[in-house]
C-alpha positions in Angstrom: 0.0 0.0 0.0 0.9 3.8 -0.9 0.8 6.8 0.8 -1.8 9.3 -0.2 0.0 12.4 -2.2 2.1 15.0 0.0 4.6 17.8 -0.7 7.9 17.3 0.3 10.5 19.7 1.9 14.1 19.5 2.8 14.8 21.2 5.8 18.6 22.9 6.1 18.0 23.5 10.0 15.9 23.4 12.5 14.7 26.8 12.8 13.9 26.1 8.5 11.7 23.2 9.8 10.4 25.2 12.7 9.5 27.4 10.2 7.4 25.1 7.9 5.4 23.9 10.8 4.2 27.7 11.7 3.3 28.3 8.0 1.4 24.8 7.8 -0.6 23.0 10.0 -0.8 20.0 8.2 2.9 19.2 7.6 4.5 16.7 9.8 8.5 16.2 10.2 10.0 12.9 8.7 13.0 11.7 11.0 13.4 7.6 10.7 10.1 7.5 9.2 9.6 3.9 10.7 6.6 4.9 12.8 5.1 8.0 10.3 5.4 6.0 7.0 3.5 2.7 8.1 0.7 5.1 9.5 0.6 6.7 6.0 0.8 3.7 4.2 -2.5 2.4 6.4 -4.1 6.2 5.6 -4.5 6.8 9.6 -2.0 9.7 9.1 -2.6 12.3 5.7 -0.2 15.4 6.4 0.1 17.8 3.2 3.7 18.5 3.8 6.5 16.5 5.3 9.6 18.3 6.6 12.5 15.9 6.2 15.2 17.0 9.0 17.7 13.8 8.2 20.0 17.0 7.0 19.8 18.7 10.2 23.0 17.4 11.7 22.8 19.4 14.5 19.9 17.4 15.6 22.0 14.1 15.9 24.4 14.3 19.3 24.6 12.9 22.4 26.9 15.0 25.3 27.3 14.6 29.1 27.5 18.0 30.5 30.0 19.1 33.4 27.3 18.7 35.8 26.5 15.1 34.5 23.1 15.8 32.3 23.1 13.5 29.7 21.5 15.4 26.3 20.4 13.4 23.3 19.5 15.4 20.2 16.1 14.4 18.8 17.9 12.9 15.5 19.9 10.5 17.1 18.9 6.9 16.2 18.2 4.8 18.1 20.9 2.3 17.6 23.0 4.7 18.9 21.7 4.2 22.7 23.0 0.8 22.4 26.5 1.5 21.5 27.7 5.1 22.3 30.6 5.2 24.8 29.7 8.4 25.8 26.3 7.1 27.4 26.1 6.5 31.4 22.9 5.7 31.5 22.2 1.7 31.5 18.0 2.0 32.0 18.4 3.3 28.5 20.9 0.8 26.7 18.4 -1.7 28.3 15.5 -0.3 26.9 16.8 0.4 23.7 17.8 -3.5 22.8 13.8 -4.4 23.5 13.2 -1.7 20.6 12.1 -3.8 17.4 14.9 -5.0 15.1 18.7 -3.8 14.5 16.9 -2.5 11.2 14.5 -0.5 12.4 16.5 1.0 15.4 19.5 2.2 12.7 16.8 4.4 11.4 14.3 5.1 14.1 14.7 8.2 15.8 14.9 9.0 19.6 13.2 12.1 19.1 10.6 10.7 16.7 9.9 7.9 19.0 8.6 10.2 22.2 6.7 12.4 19.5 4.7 9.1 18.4 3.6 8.5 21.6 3.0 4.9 21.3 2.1 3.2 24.4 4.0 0.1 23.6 6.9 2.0 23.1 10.1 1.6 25.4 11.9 4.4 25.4 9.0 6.4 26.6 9.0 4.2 29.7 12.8 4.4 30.2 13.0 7.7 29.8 10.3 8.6 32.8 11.9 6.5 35.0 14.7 8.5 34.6 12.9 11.7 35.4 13.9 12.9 31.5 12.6 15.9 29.9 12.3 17.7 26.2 12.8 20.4 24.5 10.5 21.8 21.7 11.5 24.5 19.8 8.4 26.7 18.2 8.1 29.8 15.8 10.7 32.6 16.4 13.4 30.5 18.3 11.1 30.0 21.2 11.3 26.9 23.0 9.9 25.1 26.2 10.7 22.3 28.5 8.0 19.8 29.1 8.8 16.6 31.5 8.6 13.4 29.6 5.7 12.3 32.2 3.7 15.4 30.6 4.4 15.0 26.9 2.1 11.8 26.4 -1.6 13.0 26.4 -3.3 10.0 25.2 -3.1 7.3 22.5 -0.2 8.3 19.8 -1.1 12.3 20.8 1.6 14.5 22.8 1.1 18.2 24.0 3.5 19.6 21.3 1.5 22.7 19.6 1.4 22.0 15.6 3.8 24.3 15.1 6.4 23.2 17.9 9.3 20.5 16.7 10.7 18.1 19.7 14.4 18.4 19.3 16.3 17.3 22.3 15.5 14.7 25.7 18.1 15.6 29.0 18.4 13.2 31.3 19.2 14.1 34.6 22.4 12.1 36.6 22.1 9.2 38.5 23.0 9.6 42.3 26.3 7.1 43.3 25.5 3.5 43.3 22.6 3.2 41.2 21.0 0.3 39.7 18.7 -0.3 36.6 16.7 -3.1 35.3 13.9 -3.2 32.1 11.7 -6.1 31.7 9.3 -6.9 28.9 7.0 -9.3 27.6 6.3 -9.3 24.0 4.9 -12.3 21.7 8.0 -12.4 20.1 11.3 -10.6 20.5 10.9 -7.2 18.7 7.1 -7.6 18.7 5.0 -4.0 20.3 5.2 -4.8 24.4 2.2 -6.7 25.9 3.6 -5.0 28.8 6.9 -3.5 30.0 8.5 -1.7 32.8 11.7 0.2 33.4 13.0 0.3 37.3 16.2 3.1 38.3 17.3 2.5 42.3 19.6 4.0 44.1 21.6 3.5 47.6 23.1 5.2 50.1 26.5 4.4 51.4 24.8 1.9 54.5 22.9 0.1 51.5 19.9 1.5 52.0 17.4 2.3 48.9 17.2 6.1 48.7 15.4 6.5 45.6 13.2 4.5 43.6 11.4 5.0 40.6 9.6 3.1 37.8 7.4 3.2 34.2 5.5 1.3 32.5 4.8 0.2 28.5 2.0 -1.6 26.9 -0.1 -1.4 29.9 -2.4 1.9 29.1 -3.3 4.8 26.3 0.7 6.1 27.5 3.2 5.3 29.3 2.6 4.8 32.7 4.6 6.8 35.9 4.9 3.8 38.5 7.2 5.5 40.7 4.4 5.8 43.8 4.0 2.1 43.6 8.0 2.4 44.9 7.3 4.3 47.4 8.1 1.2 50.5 11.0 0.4 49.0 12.5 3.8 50.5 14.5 3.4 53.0 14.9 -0.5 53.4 18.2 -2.6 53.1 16.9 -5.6 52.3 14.4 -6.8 49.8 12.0 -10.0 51.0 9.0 -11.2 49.2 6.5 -10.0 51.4 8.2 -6.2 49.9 7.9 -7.4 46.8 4.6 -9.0 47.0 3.7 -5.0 48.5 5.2 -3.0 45.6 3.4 -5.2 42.9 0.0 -5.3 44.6 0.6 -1.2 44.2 1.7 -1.4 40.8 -0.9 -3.8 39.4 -3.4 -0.7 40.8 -1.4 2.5 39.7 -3.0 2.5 36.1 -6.2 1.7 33.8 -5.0 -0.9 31.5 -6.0 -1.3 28.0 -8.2 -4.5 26.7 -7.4 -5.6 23.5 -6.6 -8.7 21.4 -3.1 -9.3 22.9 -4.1 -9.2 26.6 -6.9 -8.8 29.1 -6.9 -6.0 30.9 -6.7 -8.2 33.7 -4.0 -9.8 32.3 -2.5 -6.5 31.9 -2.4 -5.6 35.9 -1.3 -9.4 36.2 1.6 -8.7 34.1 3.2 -5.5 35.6 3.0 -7.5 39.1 5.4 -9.8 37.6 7.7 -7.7 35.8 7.8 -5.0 38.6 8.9 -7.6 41.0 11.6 -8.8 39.0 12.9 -6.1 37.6 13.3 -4.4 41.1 14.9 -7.7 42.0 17.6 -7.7 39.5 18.2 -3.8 39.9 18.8 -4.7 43.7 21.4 -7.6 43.3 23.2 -5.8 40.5 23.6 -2.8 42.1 27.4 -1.2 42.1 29.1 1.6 44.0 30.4 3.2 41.1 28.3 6.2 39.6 25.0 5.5 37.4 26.2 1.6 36.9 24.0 -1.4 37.1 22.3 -3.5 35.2 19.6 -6.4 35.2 
């Protein structure tokens, strides 16, 4: 299947795309095109115009400041969280592996990805764990920071204006011995998450859980925040099942879960309980005392 007829436009920057979207509201931007194309191709997406930024190399970085925030531009592909030396951040390697195929992730777009909005997606989940936020740029270099737990609003719709362009996601540091884990369960390896969830811990210097936070894919309309469902692991040095058993109880009741032909919404609840519990589990054993490391 074809998509329906559109203009095409080459952007040089991103104030020239920026541009584009302020003078029409029916032009969408082309990054990876491995989420927008499909949804053409099916006619459940008919923009006018599409603004191709694959030029716009300064769109395509990822840098650690001095004070340790970790910024992705929105061009970079996603292949590149799997394999850049320069990125601390293991919730996000993890995440990134669950993402589709190799194929798919060389072109696919981290910026792209969090302007989809799919609820199945993983990076989404990863990157609300880890307290993330964007940056969208709009008409006359104006730009705004929205936390990655705001930008979802509902099924494949975000709260970027028609004019506004996503182009960078900051990630805040770890604190010193932190530990991450990402679970998933998907029909087959690559296939859109039944359900997911991303867990980030940290520890004090006595061993003690000081912070504790956690998201969720496939289990609603968007990506779910999990981090109250944490909430008694503050504060404890050892994990029993009866903590466990506690945490996913919360979790299984921290969102409204979607019914569909994969999974029961039931099953859905059922599902996160699981994952939650062993994902925290594999966070707390592979915890490490040096900064931002672990890994489940």
């Amino acid at each position: 299947m074809k998509p329906p007829p559109f203009d095409y436009y080459r952007a040089r920057s991103r104030a020239d795309a920026v541009g584009v979207l302020a003078e029409r509201a029916d032009a969408k931007i082309l990054a990876g095109g491995q989420s927008l194309i499909p949804l053409m191709n099916l006619r459940l997406a008919r923009p006018a115009v599409l603004v191709d930024i694959n030029a716009v190399s300064e769109l395509d970085y990822i840098t650690v400041g001095d004070d340790g925030t970790t910024r992705v531009g929105s061009l970079c592909r996603q292949a590149r969280l799997e394999t850049d030396s320069g990125l601390h951040q293991p919730l996000l390697r993890q995440a990134a592996r669950y993402v589709a195929h190799p194929q798919v992730r060389a072109r696919g777009t981290v910026g792209g990805c969090l302007a989809h909005a799919d609820p199945a997606s993983e990076l989404p989940a990863a990157l609300m764990a880890l307290d993330a936020a964007v940056t969208a740029a709009g008409p006359g270099g104006t730009t705004r920071e929205i936390p990655v737990k705001d930008l979802a609003s509902g099924f494949l719709t975000t709260i970027l204006a028609p004019e506004e362009m996503l182009v960078e996601i900051m990630i805040p540091p770890q604190p010193p011995r932190s530990a991450a884990a990402f679970r998933e369960i998907a029909p087959r390896h690559g296939d859109f998450a039944t359900a997911g969830v991303a867990v980030q811990l940290s520890f004090d210097a006595g061993g003690s859980c000081s912070t504790a936070a956690a998201a969720g894919c496939g289990l609603s309309a968007a990506a779910v925040d999990l981090r109250p469902a944490l909430q008694p692991l503050i504060g404890e040095a050892a994990l029993g099942d009866p903590l466990l058993a506690e945490v996913a109880a919360r979790t299984t009741g921290a969102f409204e879960p979607t019914d569909d032909l994969h999974a029961s919404a039931q099953d859905r609840r059922d599902l996160a309980g699981v994952l939650i519990a062993d994902a925290i589990r594999s966070a707390w054993n592979g915890r490490s005392s040096r900064d931002g490391e672990g890994a489940g």
